[in-house]
C-alpha positions in Angstrom: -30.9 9.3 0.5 -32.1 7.9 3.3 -31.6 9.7 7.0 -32.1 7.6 9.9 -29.8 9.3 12.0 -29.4 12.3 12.7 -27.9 14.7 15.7 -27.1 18.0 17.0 -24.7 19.8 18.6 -26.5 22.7 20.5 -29.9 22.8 20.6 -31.2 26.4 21.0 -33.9 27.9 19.2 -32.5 27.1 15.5 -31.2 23.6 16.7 -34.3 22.8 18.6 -36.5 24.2 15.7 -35.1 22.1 13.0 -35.3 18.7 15.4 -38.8 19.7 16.4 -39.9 19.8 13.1 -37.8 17.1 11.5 -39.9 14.8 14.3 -43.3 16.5 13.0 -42.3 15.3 9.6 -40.3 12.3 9.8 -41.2 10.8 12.9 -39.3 7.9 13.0 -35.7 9.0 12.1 -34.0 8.5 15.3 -32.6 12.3 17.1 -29.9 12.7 19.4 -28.5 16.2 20.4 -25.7 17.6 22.9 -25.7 21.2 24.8 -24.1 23.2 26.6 -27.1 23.1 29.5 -28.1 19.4 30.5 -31.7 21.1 31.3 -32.2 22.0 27.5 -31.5 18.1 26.7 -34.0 17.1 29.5 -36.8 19.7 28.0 -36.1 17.7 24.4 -36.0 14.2 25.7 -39.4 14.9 28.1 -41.2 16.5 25.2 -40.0 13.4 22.7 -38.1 15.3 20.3 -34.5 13.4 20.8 -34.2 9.7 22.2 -30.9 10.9 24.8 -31.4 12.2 28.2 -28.1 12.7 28.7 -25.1 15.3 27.6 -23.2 13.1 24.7 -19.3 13.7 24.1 -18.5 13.4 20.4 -18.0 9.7 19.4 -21.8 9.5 20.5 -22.4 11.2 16.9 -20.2 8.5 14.5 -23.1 6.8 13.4 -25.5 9.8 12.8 -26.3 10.5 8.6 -26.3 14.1 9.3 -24.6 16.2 11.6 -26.0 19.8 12.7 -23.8 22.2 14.6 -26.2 24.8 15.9 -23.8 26.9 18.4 -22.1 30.4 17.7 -19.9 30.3 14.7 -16.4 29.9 16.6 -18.0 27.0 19.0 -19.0 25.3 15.9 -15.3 25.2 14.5 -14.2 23.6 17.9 -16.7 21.0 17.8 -15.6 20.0 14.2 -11.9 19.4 15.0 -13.2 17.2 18.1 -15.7 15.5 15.4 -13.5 14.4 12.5 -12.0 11.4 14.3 -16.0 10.2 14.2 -17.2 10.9 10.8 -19.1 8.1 9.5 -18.6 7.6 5.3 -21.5 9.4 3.9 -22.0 11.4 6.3 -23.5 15.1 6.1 -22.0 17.7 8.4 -23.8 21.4 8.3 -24.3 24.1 10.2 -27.0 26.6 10.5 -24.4 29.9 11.3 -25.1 33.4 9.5 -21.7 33.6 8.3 -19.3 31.1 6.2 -16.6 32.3 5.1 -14.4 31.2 8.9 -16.1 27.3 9.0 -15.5 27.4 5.6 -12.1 27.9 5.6 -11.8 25.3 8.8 -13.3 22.5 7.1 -10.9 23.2 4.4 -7.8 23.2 6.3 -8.8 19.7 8.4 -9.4 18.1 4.9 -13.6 18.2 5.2 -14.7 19.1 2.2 -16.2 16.1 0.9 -18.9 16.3 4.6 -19.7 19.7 4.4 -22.3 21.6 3.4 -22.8 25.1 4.9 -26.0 25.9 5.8 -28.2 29.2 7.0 -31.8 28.8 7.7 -33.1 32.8 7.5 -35.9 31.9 10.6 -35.5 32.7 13.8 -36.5 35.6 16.5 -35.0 37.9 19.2 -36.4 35.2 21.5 -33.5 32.4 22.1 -32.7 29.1 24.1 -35.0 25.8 23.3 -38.1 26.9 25.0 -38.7 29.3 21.9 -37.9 26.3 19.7 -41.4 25.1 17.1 -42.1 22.8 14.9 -42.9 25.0 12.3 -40.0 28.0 12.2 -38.9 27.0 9.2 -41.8 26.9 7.5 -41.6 28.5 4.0 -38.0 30.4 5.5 -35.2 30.8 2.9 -32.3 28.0 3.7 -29.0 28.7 2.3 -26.8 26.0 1.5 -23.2 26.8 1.0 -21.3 23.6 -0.6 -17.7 23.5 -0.5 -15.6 22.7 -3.8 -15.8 19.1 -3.3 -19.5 18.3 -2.4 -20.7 15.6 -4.6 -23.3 17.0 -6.6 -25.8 14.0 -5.9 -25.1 14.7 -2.3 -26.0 18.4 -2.7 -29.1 17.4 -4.5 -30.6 14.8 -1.7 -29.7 17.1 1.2 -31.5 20.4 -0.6 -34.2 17.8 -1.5 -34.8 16.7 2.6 -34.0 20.7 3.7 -37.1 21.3 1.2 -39.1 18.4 2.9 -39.1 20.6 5.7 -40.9 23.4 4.8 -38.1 25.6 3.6 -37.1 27.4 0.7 -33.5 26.0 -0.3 -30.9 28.2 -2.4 -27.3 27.7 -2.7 -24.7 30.1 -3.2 -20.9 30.1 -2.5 -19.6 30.7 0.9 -18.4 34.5 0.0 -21.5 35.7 -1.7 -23.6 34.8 1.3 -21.7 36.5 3.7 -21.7 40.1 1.2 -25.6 39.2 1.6 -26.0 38.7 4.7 -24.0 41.7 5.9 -25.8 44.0 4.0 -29.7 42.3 5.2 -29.0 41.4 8.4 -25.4 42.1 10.1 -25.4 45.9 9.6 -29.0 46.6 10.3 -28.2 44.7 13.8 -25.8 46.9 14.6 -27.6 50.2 13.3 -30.4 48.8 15.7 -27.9 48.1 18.7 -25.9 52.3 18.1 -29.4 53.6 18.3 -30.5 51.8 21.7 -27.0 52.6 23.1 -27.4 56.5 22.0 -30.7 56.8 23.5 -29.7 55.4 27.0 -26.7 57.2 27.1 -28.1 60.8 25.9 -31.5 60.3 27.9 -32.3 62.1 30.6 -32.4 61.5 34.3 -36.0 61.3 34.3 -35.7 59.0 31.4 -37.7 61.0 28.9 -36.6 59.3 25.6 -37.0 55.3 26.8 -40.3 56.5 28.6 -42.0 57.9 25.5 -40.6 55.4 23.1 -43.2 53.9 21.2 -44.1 52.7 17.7 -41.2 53.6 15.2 -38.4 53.5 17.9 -39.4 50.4 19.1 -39.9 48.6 15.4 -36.8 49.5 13.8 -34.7 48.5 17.3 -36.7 45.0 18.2 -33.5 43.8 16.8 -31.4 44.7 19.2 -32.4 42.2 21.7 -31.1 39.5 19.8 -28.1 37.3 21.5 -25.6 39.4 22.2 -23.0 36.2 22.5 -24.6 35.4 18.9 -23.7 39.0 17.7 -20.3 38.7 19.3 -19.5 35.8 17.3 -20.8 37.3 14.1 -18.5 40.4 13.7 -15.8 38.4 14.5 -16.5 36.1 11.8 -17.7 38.0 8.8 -15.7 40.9 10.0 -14.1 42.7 6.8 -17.8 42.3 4.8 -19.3 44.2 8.0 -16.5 47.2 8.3 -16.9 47.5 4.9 -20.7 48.2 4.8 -20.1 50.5 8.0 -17.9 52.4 5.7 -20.7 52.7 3.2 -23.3 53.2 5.6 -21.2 55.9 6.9 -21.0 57.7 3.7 -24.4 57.6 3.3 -25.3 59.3 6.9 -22.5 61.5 5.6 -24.2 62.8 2.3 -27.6 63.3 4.1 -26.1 65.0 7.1 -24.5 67.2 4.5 -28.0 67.7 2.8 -29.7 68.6 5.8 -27.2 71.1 6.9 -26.8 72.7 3.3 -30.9 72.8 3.5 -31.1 71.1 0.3 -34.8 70.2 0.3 -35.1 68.9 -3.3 -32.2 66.2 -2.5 -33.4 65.4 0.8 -36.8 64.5 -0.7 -35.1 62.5 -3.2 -33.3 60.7 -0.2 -36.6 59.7 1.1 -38.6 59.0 -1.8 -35.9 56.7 -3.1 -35.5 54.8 0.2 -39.6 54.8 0.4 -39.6 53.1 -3.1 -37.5 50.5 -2.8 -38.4 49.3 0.4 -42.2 49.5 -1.0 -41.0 47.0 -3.1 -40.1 44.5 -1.0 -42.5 41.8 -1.4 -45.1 42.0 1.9 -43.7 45.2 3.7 -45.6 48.1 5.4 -45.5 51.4 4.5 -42.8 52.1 6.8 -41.5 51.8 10.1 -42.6 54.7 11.3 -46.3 54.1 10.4 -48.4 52.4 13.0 -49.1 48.8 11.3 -51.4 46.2 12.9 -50.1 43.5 12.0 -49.6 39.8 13.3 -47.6 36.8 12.3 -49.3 33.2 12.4 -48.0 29.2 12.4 -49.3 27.8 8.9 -48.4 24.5 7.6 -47.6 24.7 3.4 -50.4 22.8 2.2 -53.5 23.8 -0.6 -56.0 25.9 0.6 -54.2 27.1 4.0 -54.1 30.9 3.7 -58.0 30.4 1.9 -58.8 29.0 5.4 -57.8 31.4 7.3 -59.2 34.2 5.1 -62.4 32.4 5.0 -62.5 32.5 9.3 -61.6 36.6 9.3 -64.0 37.3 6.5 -66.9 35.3 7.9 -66.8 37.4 10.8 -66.6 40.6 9.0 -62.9 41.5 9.3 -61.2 42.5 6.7 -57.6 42.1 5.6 -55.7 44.7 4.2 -52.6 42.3 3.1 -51.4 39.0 3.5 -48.8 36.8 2.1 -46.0 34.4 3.1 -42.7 35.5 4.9 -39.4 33.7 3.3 -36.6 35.8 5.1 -37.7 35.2 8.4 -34.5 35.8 11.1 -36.8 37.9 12.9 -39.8 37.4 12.7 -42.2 34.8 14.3 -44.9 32.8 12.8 -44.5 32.4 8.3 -47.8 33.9 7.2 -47.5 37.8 7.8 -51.7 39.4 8.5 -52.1 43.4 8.2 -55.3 44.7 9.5 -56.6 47.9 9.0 -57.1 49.0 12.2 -56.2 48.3 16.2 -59.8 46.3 17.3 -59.9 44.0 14.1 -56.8 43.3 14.4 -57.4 42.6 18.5 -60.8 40.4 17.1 -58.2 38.4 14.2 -55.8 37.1 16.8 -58.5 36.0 19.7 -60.1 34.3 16.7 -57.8 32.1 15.1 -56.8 31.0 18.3 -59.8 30.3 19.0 -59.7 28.1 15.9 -56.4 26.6 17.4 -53.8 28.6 15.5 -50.4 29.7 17.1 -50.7 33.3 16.3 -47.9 35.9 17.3 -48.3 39.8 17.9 -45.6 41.9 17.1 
């Protein structure tokens, strides 16, 4: 299939990431986009990444190919009641929200079925807006599509087909079985991360011991937590049973080690640890655990042969050694798709001022 077309309701940094790089790849399929800030449609239209200048109301979108609603979940089901007067034949509407199961249910109801095909890109940051947009966030990054009972399969096919054009990884999966996921990977950890911020500043003291001396482990397990807290909003009200059900699990568990600790069980609390240690040690490039100083730094890299050799070539020709590297699929959080461990502070200092120096966009943690 052919997209000439195509637009974009909201364009923050998923929305902005996803036109950046569609006009990196396919520059001359024509990009318009609406938001809720006329300044973010000036930055796009300045830097040449959509042809409108201007905020557009929703018949500016009937002759678009594909469709991308990039706002919270709820905003996105408001804009597709106001779009389905405007729906070209053939045309693809998506969305790139980390839950389903509502939009699903709305496309549903307003007789959509045959448009739709859910979408999640796993890319992103804690950084939002369009100014943290790039060209390449979604780079090698899972994308989940979510069809709907009536998606013609050739349909399917040519949109996972361009979503893989892009860089990404595509994998479809129904609506419900996305959300169980991404509650468990992403949702709950969020709001472990948020509970822990909010009981250190409210159990800190008036000198402000705790935030003063938080450094390393603190600080990497709750980066999280300053992630859009509109976004976040929107999220547990949409996938809300999946997420008080994995609170209730999560509970249990802080229940049975709380239990252990108290009863001085040192056999099981080892186990508890050694399990957890395990598992998460094999999770394909991971540290040895949060707690554990890691230097470590993410870097831009376009999916073509001999790109990771390159870089590995530039470190070890100037004596720096890598201790692991490797490609980063689930990437909500985390910028930049090739993941660099060093072995220690300075080389790590040295890797980054040198593959910028080499013109690289290279992120610390």
């Amino acid at each position: 299939m052919d997209f000439k077309k195509i637009g974009f309701i909201g364009l923050g940094l998923i929305g902005g990431s996803m036109a950046k790089t569609i006009k990196r790849i396919y520059p001359e399929t024509e990009l318009i986009a609406t938001s809720g800030h006329l300044s973010t449609i000036t930055a796009a239209f300045e830097d040449h990444t959509i042809s409108n200048d201007t905020l557009l109301a929703m018949k500016d979108f009937s002759d678009c190919d594909i469709i991308f609603l990039c706002c919270p979940v709820q905003k996105n089901i408001e804009y597709i009641k106001e779009l389905k007067p405007f729906l070209k034949k053939g045309c693809i509407l998506s969305d790139v929200g980390s839950v389903k199961g509502d939009i699903h249910e709305s496309i549903t109801a307003l007789d959509l079925e045959s448009f739709f095909i859910g979408g999640h890109p796993m890319a992103g940051s804690e950084k939002t807006g369009y100014q943290a947009a790039t060209a390449y966030l979604l780079e090698n990054a899972y994308y989940i599509l979510t069809p709907t009972a009536k998606t013609d399969t050739a349909v399917l096919h040519a949109f996972r087909d361009y979503i893989a054009s892009l860089g990404s990884v595509p994998m479809i999966m129904d609506a419900k079985t996305h959300d169980h996921a991404t509650a468990s990977i992403s949702h709950l950890p969020h709001i472990i991360a948020a509970s822990l911020v909010n009981l250190i500043r409210e159990t800190d003291d008036e000198n402000e011991t705790m935030k003063t001396i938080a450094a390393g482990g603190f600080k990497d397990i709750t980066r999280i937590a300053s992630s859009s807290p509109v976004m976040w909003q929107h999220i547990c009200a949409s996938n809300r049973e999946q997420i008080l059900t994995l609170i209730d699990c999560y509970t249990e568990e802080l229940n049975t080690m709380r239990s252990l600790i108290a009863e001085k069980k040192e056999t099981e609390i080892y186990d508890f640890f050694s399990h957890a240690k395990d598992y998460r040690d094999s999770i394909t490039i991971t540290s040895s655990g949060p707690l554990r100083k890691v230097f470590e730094c993410y870097c831009d890299l376009i999916d073509e042969a001999g790109g990771i050799a390159t870089i590995a070539t530039i470190l070890a020709s100037n004596n720096i050694s890598i201790k692991n590297i490797g490609i980063i699929h689930n990437r909500e959080f985390e910028n930049g798709v090739l993941r660099i461990e060093l072995y220690e502070e300075e080389a790590l200092n040295c890797a980054i001022a040198l593959l910028r120096k080499y013109h690289y966009t290279v992120y610390e943690r």
